[in-house]
Each structure stands twice: as structure tokens, then as C-alpha cells.
N, C-alpha and C positions, 0 to 999 in steps of 0.2 A: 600426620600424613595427609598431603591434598589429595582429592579423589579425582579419579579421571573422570571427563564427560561419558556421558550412555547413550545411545540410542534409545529413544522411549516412546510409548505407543499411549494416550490418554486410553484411560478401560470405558470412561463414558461416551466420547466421538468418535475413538478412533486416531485423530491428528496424531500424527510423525512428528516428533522431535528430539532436537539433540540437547542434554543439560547436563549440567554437573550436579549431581547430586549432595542432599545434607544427609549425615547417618545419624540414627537414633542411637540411643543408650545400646540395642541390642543387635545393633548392627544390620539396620533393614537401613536401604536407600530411601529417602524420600526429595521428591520432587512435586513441581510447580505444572499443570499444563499451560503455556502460553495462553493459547486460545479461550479454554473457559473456566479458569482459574481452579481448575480440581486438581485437591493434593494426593496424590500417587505414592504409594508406597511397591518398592518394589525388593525381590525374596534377597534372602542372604548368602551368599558365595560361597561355593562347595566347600570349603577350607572352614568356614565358621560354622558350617551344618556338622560337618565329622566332629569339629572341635564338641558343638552341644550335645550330640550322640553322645562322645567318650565321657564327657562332665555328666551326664544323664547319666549312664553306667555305671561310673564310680561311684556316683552319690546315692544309686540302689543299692550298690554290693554296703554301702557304709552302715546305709539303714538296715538292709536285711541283715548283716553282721552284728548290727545294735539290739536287734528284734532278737537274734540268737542268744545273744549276750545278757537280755536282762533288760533292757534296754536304758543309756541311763551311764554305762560302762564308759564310753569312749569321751570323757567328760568336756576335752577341747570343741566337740564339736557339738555340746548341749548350752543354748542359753533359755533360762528360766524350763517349761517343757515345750519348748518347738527346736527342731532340729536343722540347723545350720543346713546341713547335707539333703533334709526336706525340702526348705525352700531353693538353695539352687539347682536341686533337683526338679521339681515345679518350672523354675524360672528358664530352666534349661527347656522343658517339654514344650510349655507354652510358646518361648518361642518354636521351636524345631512343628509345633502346629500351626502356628500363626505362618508359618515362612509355606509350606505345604497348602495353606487356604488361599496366598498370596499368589502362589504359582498358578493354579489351576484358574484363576482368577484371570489371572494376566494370559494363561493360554486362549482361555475366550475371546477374550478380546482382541490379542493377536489375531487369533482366525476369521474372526468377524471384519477385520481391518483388511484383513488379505483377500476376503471374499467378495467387500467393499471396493475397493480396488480392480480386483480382475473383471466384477461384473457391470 
């Protein structure tokens, strides 16, 4: 699936620009600034936040079910002792924190860029 261009704001100058963006493994946009070659990472789309939410959720309810059980029980989702459902629960969080540090990030900058601008 080709991705459509974005509108994007460098977080270090400010510069306005429009690119099409590359996705990572976890689905965060990243991009190029023209101007002074910084790579931008920008957050993941409400669609793939809910999606890490609900995978985060299940893969608690799996563990604390395992944790109830003995843990050890639910054998599909045990390799060697690290828990399947651990790690994409992890992998889920992480991102769903990293996309949340992404944002706030990008609202500075944003504001800085509009203040930049109007004054």
C-alpha cells in the first residue's frame, strides 16, 4: 500500500514541508527534512493506536490468566520461559509510548513554527 504525501513541519527549524513518507516495522512515518537533512519520525494513526490498545489488552488478560493458571498452562503461547503474549505485549506498549513521546514532541514544534511565523 503506497502512502500518501503529509504535510510536515522539521521539529529542529521549523521548515514546512510536503513528503511522502517511509513506515517502520511499527508503523510510525518517517521522513527526510529538505532543508537540513533531519530524520523526522512522525506518530501512528488513530486506527493503529486502538489496534496496539486492544493487542496490549489481550495479551494482559493472557498473562494474568496464565499467572491465575499456574502459569505455564496455556502451552501454545509458552516458548522455552518467556511469554509470546509478554513480548507483544511489551512491543505493543512501547510502541503505544513511543507514538505518545512522538506527539508531544511534534506539538512543540508545531507551536514554535506557528509563533515563528505570526511574529
Amino acid at each position: 500500500m503506497a502512502l500518501d504525501s503529509i504535510d510536515a513541519v522539521c521539529t529542529k527549524y521549523g521548515t514546512k514541508f510536503t513528503q511522502v513518507p517511509k513506515q517502520s516495522f511499527l508503523g510510525f512515518k518517517t521522513l527526510t527534512c529538505p532543508t537540513c537533512q533531519e530524520k523526522l519520525t512522525y506518530p501512528l494513526t488513530k486506527t493503529r493506536t486502538i489496534v496496539y490498545w486492544v493487542i496490549f489488552g489481550w495479551m494482559a488478560f493472557i498473562i494474568f490468566n496464565d499467572f491465575n493458571d499456574g502459569l505455564g498452562n496455556n502451552l501454545p503461547f509458552i516458548v522455552g520461559k518467556i511469554s509470546i503474549p509478554l513480548i507483544l505485549g511489551v512491543a505493543a506498549i512501547s510502541a503505544i509510548l513511543r507514538d505518545r513521546s512522538i506527539r508531544k514532541h511534534l506539538s512543540k514544534a508545531t507551536s514554535v513554527s506557528s509563533t515563528n511565523v505570526a511574529g
